[in-house]
C-alpha positions as CSV (number, residue, x, y, z in Angstrom):
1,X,22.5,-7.4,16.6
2,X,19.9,-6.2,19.2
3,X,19.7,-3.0,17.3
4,X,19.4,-4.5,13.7
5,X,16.3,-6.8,15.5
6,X,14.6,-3.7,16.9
7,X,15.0,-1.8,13.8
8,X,13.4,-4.6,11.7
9,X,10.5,-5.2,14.5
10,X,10.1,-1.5,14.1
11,X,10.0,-1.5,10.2
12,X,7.3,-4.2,9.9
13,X,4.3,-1.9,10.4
14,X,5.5,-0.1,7.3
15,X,6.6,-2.5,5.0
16,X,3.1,-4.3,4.9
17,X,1.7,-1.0,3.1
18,X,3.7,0.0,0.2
19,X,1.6,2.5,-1.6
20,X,1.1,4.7,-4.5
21,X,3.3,5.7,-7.3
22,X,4.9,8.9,-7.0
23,X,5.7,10.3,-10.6
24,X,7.9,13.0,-8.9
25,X,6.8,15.4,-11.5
26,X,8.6,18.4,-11.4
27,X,5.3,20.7,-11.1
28,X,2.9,18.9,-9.2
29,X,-0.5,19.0,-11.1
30,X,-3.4,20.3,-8.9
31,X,-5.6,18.6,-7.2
32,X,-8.9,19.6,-5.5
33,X,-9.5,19.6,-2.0
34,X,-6.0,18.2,-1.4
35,X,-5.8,19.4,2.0
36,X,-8.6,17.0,3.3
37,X,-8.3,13.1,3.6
38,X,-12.1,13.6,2.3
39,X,-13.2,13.7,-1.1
40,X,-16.9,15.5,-1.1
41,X,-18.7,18.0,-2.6
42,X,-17.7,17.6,-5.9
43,X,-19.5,17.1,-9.4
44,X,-18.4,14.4,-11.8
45,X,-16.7,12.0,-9.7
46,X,-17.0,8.3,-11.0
47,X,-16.9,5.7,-8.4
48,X,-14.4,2.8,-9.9
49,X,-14.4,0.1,-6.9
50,X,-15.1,0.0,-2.9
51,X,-14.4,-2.7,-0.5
52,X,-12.5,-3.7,2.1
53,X,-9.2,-5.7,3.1
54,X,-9.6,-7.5,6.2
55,X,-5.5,-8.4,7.5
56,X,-5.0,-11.3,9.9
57,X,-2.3,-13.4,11.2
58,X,-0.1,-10.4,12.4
59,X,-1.3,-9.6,16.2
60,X,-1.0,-6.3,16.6
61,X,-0.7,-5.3,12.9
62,X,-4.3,-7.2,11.9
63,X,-7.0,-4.7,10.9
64,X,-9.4,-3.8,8.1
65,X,-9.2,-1.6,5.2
66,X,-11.8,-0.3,3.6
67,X,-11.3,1.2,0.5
68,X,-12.4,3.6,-2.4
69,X,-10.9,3.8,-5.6
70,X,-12.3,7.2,-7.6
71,X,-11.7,8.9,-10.7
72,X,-11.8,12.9,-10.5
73,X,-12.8,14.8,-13.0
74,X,-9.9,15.5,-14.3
75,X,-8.8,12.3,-15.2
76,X,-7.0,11.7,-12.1
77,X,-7.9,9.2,-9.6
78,X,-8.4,9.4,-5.6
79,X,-8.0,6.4,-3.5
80,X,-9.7,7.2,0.1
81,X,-8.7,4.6,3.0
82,X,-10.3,3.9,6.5
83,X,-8.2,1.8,8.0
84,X,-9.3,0.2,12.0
85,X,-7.0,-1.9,14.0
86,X,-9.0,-5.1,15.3
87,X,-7.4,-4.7,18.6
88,X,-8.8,-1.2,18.8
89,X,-5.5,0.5,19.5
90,X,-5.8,3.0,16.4
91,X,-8.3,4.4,13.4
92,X,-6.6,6.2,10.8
93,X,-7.7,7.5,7.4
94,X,-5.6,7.9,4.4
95,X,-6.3,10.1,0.8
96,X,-4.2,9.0,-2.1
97,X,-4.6,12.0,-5.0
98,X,-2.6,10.8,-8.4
99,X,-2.8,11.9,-12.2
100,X,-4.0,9.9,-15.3
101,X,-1.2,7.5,-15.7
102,X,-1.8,6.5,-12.2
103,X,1.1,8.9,-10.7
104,X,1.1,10.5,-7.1
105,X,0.6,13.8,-6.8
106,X,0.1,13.8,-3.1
107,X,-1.0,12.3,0.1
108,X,-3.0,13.4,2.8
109,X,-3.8,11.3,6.2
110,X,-5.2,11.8,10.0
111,X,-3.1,10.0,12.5
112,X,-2.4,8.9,16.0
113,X,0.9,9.8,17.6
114,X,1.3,8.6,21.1
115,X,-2.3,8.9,21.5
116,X,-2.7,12.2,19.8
117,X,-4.3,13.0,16.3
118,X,-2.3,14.8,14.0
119,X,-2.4,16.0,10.5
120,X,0.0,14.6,7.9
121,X,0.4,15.8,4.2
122,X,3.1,14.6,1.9
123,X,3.5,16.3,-1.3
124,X,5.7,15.4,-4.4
125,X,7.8,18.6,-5.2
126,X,10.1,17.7,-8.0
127,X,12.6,14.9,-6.8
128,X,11.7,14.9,-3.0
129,X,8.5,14.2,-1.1
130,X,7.7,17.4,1.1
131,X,5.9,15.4,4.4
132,X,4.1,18.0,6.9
133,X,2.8,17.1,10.3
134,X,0.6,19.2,12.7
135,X,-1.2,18.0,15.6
136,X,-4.8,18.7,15.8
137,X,-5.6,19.2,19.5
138,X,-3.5,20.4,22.9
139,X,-0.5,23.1,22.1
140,X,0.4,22.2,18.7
141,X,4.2,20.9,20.0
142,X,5.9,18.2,17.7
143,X,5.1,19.6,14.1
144,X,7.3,18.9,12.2
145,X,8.6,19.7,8.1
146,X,10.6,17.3,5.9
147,X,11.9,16.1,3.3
148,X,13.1,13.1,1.4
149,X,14.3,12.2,-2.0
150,X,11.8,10.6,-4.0
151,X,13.7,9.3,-7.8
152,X,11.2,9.0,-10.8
153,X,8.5,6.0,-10.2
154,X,9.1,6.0,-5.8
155,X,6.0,5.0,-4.2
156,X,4.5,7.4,-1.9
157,X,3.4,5.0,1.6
158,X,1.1,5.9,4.8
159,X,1.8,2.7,7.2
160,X,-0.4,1.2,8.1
161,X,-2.2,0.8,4.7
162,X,-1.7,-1.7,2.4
163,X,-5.1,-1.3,-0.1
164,X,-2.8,1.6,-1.9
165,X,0.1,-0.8,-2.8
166,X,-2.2,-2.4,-5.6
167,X,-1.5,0.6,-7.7
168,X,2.0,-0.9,-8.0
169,X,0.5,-3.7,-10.3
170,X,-0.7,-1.3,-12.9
171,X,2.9,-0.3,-13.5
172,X,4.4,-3.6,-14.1
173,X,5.4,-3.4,-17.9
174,X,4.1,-6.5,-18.9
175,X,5.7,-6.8,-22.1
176,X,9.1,-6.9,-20.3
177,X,8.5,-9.1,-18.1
178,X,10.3,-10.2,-15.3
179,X,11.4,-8.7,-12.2
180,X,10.9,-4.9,-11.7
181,X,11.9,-2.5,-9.7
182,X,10.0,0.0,-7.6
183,X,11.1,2.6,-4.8
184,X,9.3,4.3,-1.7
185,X,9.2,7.0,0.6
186,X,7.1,6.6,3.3
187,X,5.4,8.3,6.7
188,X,3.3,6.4,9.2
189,X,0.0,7.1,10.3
190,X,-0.1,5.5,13.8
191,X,3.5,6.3,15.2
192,X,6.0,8.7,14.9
193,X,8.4,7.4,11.9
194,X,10.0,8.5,8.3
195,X,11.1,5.7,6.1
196,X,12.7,6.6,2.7
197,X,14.6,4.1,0.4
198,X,13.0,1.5,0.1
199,X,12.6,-1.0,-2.5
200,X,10.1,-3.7,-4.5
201,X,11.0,-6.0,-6.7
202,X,7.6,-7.2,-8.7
203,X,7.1,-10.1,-10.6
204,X,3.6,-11.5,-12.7
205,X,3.6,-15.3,-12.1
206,X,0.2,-15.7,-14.4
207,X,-3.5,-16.1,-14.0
208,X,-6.0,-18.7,-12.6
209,X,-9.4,-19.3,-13.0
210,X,-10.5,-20.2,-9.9
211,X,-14.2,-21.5,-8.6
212,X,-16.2,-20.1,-5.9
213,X,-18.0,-22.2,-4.1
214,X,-21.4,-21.5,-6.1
215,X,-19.5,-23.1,-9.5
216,X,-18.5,-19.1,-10.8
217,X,-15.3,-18.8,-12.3
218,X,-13.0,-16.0,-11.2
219,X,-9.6,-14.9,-13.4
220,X,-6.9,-13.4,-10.5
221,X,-3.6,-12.4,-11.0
222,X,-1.0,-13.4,-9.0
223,X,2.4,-11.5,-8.3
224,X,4.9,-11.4,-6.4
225,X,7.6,-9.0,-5.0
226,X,10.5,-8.4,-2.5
227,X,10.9,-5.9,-0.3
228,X,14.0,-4.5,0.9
229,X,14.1,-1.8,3.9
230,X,17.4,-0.3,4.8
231,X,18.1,-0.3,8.4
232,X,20.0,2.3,10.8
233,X,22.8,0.3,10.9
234,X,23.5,0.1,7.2
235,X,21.9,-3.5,6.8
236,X,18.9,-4.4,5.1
237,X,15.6,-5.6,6.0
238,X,14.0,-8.6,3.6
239,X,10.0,-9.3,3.3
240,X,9.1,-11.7,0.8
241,X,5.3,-10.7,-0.4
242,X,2.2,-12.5,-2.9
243,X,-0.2,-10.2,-4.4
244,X,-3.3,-10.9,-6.1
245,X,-5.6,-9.1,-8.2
246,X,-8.0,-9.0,-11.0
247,X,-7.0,-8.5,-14.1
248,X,-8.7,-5.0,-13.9
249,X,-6.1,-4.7,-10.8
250,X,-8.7,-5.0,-8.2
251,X,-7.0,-5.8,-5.1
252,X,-8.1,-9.3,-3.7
253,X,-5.7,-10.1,-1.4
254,X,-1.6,-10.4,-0.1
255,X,0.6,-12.4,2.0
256,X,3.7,-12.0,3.3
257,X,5.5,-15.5,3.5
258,X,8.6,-14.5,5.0
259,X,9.5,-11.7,7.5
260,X,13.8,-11.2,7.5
261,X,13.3,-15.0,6.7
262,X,10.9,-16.6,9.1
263,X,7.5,-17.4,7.8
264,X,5.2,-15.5,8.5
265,X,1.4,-15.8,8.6
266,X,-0.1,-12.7,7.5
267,X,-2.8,-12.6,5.4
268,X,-5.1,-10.3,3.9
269,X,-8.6,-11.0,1.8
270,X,-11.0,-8.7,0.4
271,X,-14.0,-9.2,2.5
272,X,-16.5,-11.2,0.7
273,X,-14.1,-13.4,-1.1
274,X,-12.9,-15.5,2.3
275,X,-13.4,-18.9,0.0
276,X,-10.2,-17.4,-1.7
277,X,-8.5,-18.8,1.1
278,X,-8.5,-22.7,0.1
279,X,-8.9,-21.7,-3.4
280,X,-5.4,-20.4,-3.3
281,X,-4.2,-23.2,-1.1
282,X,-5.6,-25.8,-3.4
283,X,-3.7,-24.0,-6.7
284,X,-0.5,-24.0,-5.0
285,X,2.0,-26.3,-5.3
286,X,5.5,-24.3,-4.7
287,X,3.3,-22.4,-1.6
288,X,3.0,-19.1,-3.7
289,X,-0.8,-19.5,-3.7
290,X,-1.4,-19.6,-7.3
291,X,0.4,-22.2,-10.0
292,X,2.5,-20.2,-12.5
293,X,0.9,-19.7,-15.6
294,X,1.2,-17.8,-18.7
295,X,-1.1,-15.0,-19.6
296,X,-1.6,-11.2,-18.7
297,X,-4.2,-8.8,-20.9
């Protein structure tokens, strides 16, 4: 039991920032610069939305976002990520690089292990996610090379950031409907951790109109999704997660309402749109933050 609570403690960081879709393509498509979590010096870019996610309610795991979503110019998209922790333990940066169809190709971040920076790269090769990680000052000791098995439609995830895991919403087949599945492989940016096999089970509970307090009107989309982490012991790990977007899939905010079922009281908000707070509170009558309604475009 003490093990199974560590493990989960342990797992939290991670599951808060599901990520991009990996398309596991069996020859990556290239991507410039991919070696850099910067994306400059380039002609042609188009700069699709910016912002940040500011994350309370979770201690040590609160922190802001901020986030840029680009399309290259060749149809691809790049999602850069500067990510601070409010208790000024860490900065990390994370570069999301992914094809038309909103695929990953690759991912690129600077982190901090026990105090160090270090280089990661993860890169889809096939069925597997290559992930590389170098240190970038002292004697180079702990790089390290792996691997992990990444089916068609995995997410590709850098812990601590959770901007990326908006991409998710742009897979969801609306005409379907109901409750889809997503899987993961993921490395951390601020400690020294692999997670592979994980799982998300979306659902699209409708979209509100909501008011801001000047009178506008605001359409958001609300989802909805499980997570399931498996855990050393052979058990599994439960997060129960609200999403909202626009419906151009601008990310606008999560919560996680339950953490291996206790409530939890984590909350993120794009910064600027705090009055989404009681908005959401208001529309809620089953504590989702949104009333279920019908509609999706």
């Amino acid at each position: 039991m003490l093990l199974r609570v560590a493990s989960a403690v342990a797992i939290v960081g991670s599951a808060i920032a599901l990520t991009v879709v990996a398309g596991c393509l069996s020859t990556p498509l290239p991507v410039a610069r991919a070696e850099s979590t910067l994306y400059a010096g380039v002609r042609g870019a188009r700069l699709l939305d910016s912002g940040a996610l500011v994350v309370t309610g979770g201690g040590p795991f609160d922190r802001e976002e901020v986030f840029e979503y680009l399309q290259r110019p060749d149809g691809g998209y790049t999602l850069l990520n500067n990510i601070t922790a409010a208790s000024g333990a860490y900065r990390v940066q994370a570069r999301f690089d992914l094809d038309a169809a909103w695929r990953s190709l690759s991912a690129h971040g600077v982190g901090l292990y026990d105090g160090q920076p270090v280089a990661i790269a993860m890169q889809v090769r096939g069925m597997a996610v290559a992930i590389d990680v170098h240190p970038l000052s002292g004697s180079g000791a702990g790089a390290s090379t792996t691997s992990a098995s990444c089916d068609p439609d995995c997410f590709v995830n850098m812990s601590p950031s959770a901007t990326a895991m908006f991409v998710m919403t742009r897979h969801y087949d609306f005409a379907r409907g109901g409750e889809q599945e997503f899987r993961w492989v993921g490395q951390d940016l601020d400690r020294v951790r692999t997670l592979s096999g994980g799982r998300s089970r979306l659902s699209y509970h409708g979209e509100r109109r909501l008011r801001d307090p000047a009178g506008r009107e605001t359409p958001i989309r609300h989802f909805s999704f499980v997570e399931l982490l498996p855990l050393p012991d052979g058990g599994t790990f439960r997060l129960d997660f609200d999403l909202w977007t626009d419906p151009g899939h601008r990310p606008m905010g999560f919560r996680i309402r339950t953490i291996g079922g206790s409530a939890s009281g984590i909350l993120a908000l794009r910064k600027g749109w705090e009055w989404l707070r009681q908005a959401l509170a208001e529309g809620s009558a089953a504590g989702l933050g949104l009333d279920e309604v019908s509609g999706h475009g």
